[in-house]
Every structure is written in structure tokens, then in C-alpha cells.
PLY file of the C-alpha trace (Angstrom):
ply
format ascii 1.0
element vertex 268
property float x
property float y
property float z
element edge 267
property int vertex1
property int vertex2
end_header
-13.61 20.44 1.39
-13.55 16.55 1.60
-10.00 14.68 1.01
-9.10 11.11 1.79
-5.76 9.41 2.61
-6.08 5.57 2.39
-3.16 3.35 4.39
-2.66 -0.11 4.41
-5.65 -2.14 6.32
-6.44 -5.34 8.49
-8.63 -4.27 10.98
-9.45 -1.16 9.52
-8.80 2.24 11.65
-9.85 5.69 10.92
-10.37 8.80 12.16
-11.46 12.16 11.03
-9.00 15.24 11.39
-10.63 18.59 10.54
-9.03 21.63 9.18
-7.95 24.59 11.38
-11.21 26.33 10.34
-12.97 23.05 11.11
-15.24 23.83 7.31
-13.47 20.62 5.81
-11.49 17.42 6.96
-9.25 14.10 6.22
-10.29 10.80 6.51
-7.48 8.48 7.76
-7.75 4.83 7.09
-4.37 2.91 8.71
-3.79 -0.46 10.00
-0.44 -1.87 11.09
-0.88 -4.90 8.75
-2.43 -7.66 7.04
-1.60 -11.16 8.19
-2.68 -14.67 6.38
-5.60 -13.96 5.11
-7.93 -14.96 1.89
-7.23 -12.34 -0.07
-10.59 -12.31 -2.30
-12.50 -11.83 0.86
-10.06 -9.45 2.47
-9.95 -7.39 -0.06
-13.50 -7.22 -0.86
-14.53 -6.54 2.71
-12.20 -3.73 3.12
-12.97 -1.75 0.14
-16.97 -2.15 0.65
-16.20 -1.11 4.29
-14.29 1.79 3.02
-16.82 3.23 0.01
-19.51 3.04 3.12
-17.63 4.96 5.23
-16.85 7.43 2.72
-20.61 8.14 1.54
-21.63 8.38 4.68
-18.72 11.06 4.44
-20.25 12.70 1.92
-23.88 13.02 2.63
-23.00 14.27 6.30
-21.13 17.28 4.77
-24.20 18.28 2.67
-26.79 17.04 5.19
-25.60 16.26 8.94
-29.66 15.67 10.33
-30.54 12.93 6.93
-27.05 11.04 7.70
-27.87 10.69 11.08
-31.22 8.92 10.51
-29.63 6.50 8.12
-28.00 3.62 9.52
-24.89 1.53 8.68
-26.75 -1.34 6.67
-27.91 1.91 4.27
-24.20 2.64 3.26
-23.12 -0.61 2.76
-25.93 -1.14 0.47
-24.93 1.70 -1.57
-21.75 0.65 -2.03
-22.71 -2.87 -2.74
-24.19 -0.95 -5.83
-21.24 1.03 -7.20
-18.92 -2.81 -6.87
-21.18 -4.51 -9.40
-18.65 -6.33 -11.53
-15.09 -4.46 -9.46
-13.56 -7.37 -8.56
-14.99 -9.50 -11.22
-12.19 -7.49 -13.74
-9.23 -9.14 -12.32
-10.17 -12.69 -12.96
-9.86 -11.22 -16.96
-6.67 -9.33 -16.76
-3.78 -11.31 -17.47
-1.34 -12.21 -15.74
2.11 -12.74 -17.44
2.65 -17.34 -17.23
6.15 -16.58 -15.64
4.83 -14.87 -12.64
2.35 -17.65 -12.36
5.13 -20.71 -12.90
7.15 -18.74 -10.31
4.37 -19.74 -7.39
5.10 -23.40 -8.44
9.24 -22.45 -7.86
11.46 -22.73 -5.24
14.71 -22.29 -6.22
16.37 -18.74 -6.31
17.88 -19.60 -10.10
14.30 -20.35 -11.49
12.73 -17.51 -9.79
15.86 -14.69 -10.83
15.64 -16.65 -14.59
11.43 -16.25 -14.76
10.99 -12.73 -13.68
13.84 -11.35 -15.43
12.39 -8.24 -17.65
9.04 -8.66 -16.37
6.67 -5.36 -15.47
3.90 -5.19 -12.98
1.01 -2.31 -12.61
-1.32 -2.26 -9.48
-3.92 -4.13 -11.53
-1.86 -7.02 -12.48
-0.72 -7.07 -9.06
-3.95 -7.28 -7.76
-4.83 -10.30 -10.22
-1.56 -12.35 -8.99
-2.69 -11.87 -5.48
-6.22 -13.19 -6.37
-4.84 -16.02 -8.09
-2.07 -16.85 -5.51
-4.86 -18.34 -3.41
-7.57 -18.84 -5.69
-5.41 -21.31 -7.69
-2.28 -21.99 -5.86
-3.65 -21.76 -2.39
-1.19 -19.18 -0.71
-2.36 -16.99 2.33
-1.82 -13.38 2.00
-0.06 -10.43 4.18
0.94 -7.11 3.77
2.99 -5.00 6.00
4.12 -1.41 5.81
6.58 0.05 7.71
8.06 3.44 8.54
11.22 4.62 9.89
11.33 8.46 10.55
14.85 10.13 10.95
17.00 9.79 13.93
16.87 13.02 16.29
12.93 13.41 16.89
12.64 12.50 20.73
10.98 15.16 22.50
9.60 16.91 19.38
5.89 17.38 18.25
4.53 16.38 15.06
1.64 17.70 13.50
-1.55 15.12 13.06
-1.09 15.45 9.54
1.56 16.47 7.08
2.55 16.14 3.77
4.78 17.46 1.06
2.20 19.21 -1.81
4.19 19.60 -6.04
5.25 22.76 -5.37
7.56 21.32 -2.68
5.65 23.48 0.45
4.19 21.67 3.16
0.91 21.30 4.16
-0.70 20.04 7.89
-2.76 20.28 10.49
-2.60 20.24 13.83
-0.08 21.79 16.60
4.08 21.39 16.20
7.32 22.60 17.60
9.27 21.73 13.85
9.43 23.87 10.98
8.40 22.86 7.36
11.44 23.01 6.54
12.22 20.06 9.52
9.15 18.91 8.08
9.95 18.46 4.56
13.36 16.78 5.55
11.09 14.31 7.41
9.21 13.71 4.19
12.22 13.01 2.54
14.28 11.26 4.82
12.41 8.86 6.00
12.42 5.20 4.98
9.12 3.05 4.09
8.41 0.37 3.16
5.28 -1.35 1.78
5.33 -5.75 1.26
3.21 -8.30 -0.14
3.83 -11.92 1.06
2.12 -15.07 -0.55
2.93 -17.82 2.39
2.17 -21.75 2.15
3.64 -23.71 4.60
6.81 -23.25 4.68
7.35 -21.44 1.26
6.67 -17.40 0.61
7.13 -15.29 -2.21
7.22 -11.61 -1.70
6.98 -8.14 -3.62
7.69 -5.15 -2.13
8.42 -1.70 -2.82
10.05 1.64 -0.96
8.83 5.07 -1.44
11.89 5.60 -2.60
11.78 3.05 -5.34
8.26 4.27 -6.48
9.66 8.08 -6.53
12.84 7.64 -8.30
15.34 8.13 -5.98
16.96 4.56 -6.16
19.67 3.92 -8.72
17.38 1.88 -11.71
16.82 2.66 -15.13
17.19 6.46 -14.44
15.17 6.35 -11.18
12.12 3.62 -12.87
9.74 3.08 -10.37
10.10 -0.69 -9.67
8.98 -3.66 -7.18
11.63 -5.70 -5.72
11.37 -9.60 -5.10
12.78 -11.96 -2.41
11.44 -15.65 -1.28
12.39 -18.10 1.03
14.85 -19.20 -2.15
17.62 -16.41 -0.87
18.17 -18.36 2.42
16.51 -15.89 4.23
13.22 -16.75 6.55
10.14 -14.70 6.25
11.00 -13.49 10.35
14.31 -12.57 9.57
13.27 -10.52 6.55
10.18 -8.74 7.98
12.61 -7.86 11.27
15.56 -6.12 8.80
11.90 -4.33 7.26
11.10 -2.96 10.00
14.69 -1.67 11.19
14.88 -0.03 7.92
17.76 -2.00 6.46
16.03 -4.42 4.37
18.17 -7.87 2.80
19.14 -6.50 -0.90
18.26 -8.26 -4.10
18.96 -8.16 -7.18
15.45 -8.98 -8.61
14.04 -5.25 -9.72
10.22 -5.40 -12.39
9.14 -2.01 -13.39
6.41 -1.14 -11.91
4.13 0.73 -14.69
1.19 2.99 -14.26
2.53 4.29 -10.64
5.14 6.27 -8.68
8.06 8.26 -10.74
8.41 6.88 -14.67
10.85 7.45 -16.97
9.79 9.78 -20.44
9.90 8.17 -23.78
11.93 9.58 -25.87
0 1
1 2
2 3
3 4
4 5
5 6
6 7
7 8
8 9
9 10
10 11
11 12
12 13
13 14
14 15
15 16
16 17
17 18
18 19
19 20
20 21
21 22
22 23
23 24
24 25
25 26
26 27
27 28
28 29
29 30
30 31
31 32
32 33
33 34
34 35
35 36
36 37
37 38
38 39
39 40
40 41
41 42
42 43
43 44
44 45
45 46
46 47
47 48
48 49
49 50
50 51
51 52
52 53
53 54
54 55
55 56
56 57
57 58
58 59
59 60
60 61
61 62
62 63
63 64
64 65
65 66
66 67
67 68
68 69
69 70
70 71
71 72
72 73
73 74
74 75
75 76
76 77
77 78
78 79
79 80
80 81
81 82
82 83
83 84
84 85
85 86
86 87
87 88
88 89
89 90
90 91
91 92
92 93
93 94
94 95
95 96
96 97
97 98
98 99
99 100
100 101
101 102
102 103
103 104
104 105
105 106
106 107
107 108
108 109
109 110
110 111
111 112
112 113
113 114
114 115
115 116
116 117
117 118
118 119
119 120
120 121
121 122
122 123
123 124
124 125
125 126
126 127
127 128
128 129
129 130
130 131
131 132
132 133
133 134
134 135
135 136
136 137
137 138
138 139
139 140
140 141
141 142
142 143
143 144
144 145
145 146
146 147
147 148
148 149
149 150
150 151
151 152
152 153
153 154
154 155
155 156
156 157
157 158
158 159
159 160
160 161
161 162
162 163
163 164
164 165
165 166
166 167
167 168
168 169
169 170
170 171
171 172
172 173
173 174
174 175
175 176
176 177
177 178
178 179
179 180
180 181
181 182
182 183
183 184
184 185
185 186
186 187
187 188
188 189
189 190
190 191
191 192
192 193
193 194
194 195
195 196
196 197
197 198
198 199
199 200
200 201
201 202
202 203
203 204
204 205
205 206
206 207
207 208
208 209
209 210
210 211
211 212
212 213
213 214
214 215
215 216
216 217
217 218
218 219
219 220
220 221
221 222
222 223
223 224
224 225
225 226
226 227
227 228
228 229
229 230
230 231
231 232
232 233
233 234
234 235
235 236
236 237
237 238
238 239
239 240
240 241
241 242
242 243
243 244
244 245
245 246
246 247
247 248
248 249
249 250
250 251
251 252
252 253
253 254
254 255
255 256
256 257
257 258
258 259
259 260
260 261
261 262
262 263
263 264
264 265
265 266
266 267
């Protein structure tokens, strides 16, 4: 059995955790976040970094003694080959002209008035945040953070745990909670995952909650959506990222569907 779990990445970290019967394993990628960076070449890097890591995966599971005569420069060659052309597709997808005129904006009226009714999907997303730098020249960063439930000190959680469609629980590794305690956990806590285009002393960001992508926040009939702020809502980028990380983040008012991902409503 081979799964992966991908996180959020700067310097990337990851680590193996094998099953009970120690026949299969995850591969953990996690970083704490992503600070000012060229996007184009941060993004590039850490997804050639990643497919290496993951072939080398592969192969090891069929053949342990051939993976370890190969060395890293073999991986990243192979996945060099399978990211012909990858990144090549978002400089053709297009990117709605309001979300573009709203990196030239710095008042809170134009930027409410200009996304107003606009969508996003993660490939559109992905194109803004190329084009953010390539033609506007903003710096990147991307944080995620997490805020379990209160009432954990002293308690041990597994290494891994998650909540599979038929609502059990499944994890590995040694803990003193029940999957019931588990699954509240799951469902109780509050993250939070941002994406910041900064230039001097101007930032735009979109960010979501698990919440928001999985329908449990009161829009549209629980829409998965993105939420916007900027340094337009009197608000600096410190003071934001710090009410982030407590887990009571500065409302707004700005909501875009976010398609393709996360909880959507049926048509009808």
C-alpha cells in the first residue's frame, strides 16, 4: 500500500510513517510556511522535489536493492520528464481582468466593487499567483495554521489520523483518546490556509478555512468559498497573520466561490 498526504511547503519536511503491519506507509510532506518568495521558482522547485521523492517511493516498494543504487540526480531527472509543459498551462488559463485590476487597487471600495460575484478554482488560483509577480512584481507567502480544541494537555495523539466517508477514523501510531475524541478533534478544530501577494507596503490576500471548503460556514447553502482581506481594511499584514494563528481571524465580507474543490452545492 502506498498513500501520500501533501501539506503546505517552504523548506520541505517529510517523513515516512508505516502501517502497524509495517507492509505499507504515508508520506508526510509539511512545512510551517512560505515566506516572500518568487513564486514561479518556488513552486516549481517544490513540486519537482516532491515527484522525486515520490518515485523514489515507488520503485523502493517494488525493488528496495535497484533504489538504493540509484542516486538523487536519477529521480529528479525523471520527474523533470513527467513536468514537460506543467507549469507552462497556467500562463494560458485565464484569469478573470478584475482580479488582475485588483493588484493595481488599494482602496477597500474598489477591491469589495471588483471581486464582487467572482469564482476561483485551484488552477486559476495558481495563474493569479504566477502573474502577481511575473507581471505586477508581488512576493509570495503562504501560511497554514491549526488550532486543535481546548482540553488536550497531557493527552497522546496518534502520528496520524484522519476522518475516512464513512465517518470512522483511521491512524496509526500509539494514543490514550478514543475515535470518538478523535473524530471531535477532526471536527473541532480550526485551520486555516492563506495566500499573501506583498509589495512594499501593500498585500492582498486569499484565504480559506476547512470549514469554508467543507460547508460548514453560513454561504450559499454551505458553497465552498475563499475569503479576501488587504491592507485596504486598516488592518496590517502582522496584525492579521497574529488573529490567524489564534484562531479568531478579522471577518470580511468579501466571500468568491471557490469551484472544482471542497463541499459544492447540487444544481438543481
Amino acid at each position: 500500500m502506498y498513500k501520500q498526504v501533501c501539506g503546505n511547503f517552504n523548506e520541505m519536511n517529510t517523513e515516512k510513517i508505516f502501517d502497524e503491519n509495517g507492509r505499507g506507509f504515508i508520506r508526510l510532506f509539511s512545512t510551517d510556511k512560505v515566506e516572500k518568495v518568487n513564486p514561479i521558482d518556488y513552486y516549481k522547485s517544490y513540486v519537482l522535489e516532491k515527484r522525486s521523492i515520490t518515485f523514489r517511493d515507488m520503485l523502493s516498494a517494488k525493488n528496495p536493492f535497484l533504489t538504493a543504487q540509484l542516486d538523487d540526480k536519477f529521480f529528479i531527472k525523471k520527474a523533470e520528464e513527467t513536468l514537460v509543459g506543467f507549469f507552462e498551462k497556467f500562463e494560458k488559463i485565464e484569469v478573470h481582468k478584475n482580479f488582475l485590476q485588483l493588484l493595481n487597487t488599494t482602496r477597500k471600495k474598489d477591491q469589495v466593487s471588483l471581486l464582487k460575484g467572482l469564482t476561483l478554482n485551484p488552477d486559476i488560483l495558481m495563474s493569479l499567483i504566477f502573474k502577481s509577480y511575473s507581471d505586477f512584481g508581488y512576493l509570495y507567502s503562504k501560511y497554514l495554521f491549526e488550532n486543535l480544541p481546548n482540553g488536550l494537555e497531557g493527552k497522546k495523539l496518534p502520528k496520524l489520523f484522519h476522518l475516512k466517508k464513512d465517518g470512522t477514523i483511521e491512524k496509526v501510531g500509539e494514543t490514550d483518546l478514543t475515535d470518538g475524541e478523535l473524530k471531535s478533534i477532526i471536527e473541532q478544530r480550526k485551520v486555516i490556509v492563506s495566500h499573501f501577494f506583498e509589495r512594499e507596503d501593500i498585500w492582498h490576500c486569499f484565504f480559506l478555512t476547512y470549514n469554508s471548503i467543507g460547508g460548514k460556514e453560513n454561504h450559499k447553502n454551505g458553497q465552498a468559498h475563499f475569503h479576501y482581506i488587504s491592507n485596504g481594511f486598516a488592518i496590517s499584514k502582522e496584525n492579521f497573520i497574529e488573529s490567524m494563528r489564534t484562531g479568531k481571524y478579522r471577518s470580511t465580507s468579501i466571500h468568491m466561490d471557490l469551484l472544482g474543490y471542497g463541499h459544492q452545492n447540487e444544481i438543481k
